[in-house]
N, C-alpha and C positions, 0 to 999 in steps of 0.2 A: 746247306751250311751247317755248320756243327756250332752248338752251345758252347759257349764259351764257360767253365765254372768257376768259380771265384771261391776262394777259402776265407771264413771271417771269422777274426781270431777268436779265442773265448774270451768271456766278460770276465776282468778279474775283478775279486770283489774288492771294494774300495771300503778301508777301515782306517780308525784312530790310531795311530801307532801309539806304544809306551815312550813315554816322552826320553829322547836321550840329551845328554852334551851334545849340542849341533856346533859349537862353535860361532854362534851366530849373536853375538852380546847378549849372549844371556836371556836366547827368543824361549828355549824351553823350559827355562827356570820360570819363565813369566808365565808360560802358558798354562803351567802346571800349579801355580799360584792360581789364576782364574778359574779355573776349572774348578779347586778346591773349594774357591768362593763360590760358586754355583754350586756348586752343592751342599755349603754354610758347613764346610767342616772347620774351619777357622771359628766360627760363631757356636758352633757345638763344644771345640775345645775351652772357649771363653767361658762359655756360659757354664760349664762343668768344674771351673776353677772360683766362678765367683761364691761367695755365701750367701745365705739364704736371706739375709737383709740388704746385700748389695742387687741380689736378683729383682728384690719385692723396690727399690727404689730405681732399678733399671725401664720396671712394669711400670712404675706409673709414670715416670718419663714416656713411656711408650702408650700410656691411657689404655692400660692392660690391667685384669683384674689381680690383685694378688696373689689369688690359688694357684694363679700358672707359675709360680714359684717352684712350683715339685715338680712340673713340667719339665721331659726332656726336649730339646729344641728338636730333635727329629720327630717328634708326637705332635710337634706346631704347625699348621698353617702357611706356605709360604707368605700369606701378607702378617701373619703373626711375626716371624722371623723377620718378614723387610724394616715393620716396624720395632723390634727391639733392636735390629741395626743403625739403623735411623736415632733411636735415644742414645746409643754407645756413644755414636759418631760427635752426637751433640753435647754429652756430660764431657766425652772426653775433648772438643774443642771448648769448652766453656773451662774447663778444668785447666788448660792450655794459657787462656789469655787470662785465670786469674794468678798463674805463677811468676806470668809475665808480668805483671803490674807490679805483683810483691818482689820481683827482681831489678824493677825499673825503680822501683820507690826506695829498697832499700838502701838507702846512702849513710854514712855513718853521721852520727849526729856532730854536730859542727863544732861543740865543744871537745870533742877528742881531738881536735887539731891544736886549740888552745891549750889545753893539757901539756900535749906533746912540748910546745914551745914554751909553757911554764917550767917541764921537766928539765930542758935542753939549757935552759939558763938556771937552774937550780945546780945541775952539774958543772955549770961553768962557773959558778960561783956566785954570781946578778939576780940577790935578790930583789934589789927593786924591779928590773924586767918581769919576774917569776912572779912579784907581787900583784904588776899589772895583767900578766895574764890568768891571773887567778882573778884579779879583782872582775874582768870581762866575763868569765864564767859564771860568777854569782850573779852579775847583772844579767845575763841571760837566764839564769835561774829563777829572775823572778815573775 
């Protein structure tokens, strides 16, 4: 009987492609965004645009010493870098829910409505209306 031989293709090497448009909602925009964050080039360009007092109050949010101040983020540690991501993420949610509050709070104060309806009868001629809502503004004034 004769050997049978069999041909087995070559191994082709299996690699990252350069990310293109796939048409896939937007899978290689994202993928090329993670990646970038794996390798904290996001946090490199951060850290490169902040000043040297927002870096030193970044550090101790992160209970990092201040010298690492002049520190480029690629001369750091990855737990150095998870931690000053980790402080970003925190100052800038805490910074988040205090603009929130100051947006939630600010309502105009109660007498510019009283005003308004003092003025509205001033121009209609009704002083004593215009009197009385002036006269409620001083009382709340006091």
């Amino acid at each position: 009987m004769a050997a049978a031989t069999q041909t087995v293709p070559a191994e082709t090497k299996r690699h990252l492609s350069v990310v293109k448009p796939d048409g896939r909602a937007g899978f290689g925009a994202l993928r090329a965004e993670l990646h970038a964050r794996c390798a904290d080039e996001d946090l490199a360009t951060l850290w490169s645009e902040l000043t040297l007092p927002e870096r030193k109050a970044v550090l101790a949010s992160a209970r990092m010493e201040p010298r690492d101040a002049t520190r480029s983020i690629e001369m750091m540690a990855k737990h150095d870098r998870d931690s000053i991501r980790a402080a970003i993420g925190r100052m800038s949610r805490y910074a988040s829910q205090l603009q929130g509050r100051l947006d939630s709070t600010h309502q105009p104060h109660p007498s510019q409505s009283l005003a308004a309806n003092a003025r509205r009868a001033l121009e209609a001629g009704d002083t004593r209306s215009a009197m009385h809502w002036l006269d409620l503004i001083e009382r709340g004034a006091k």
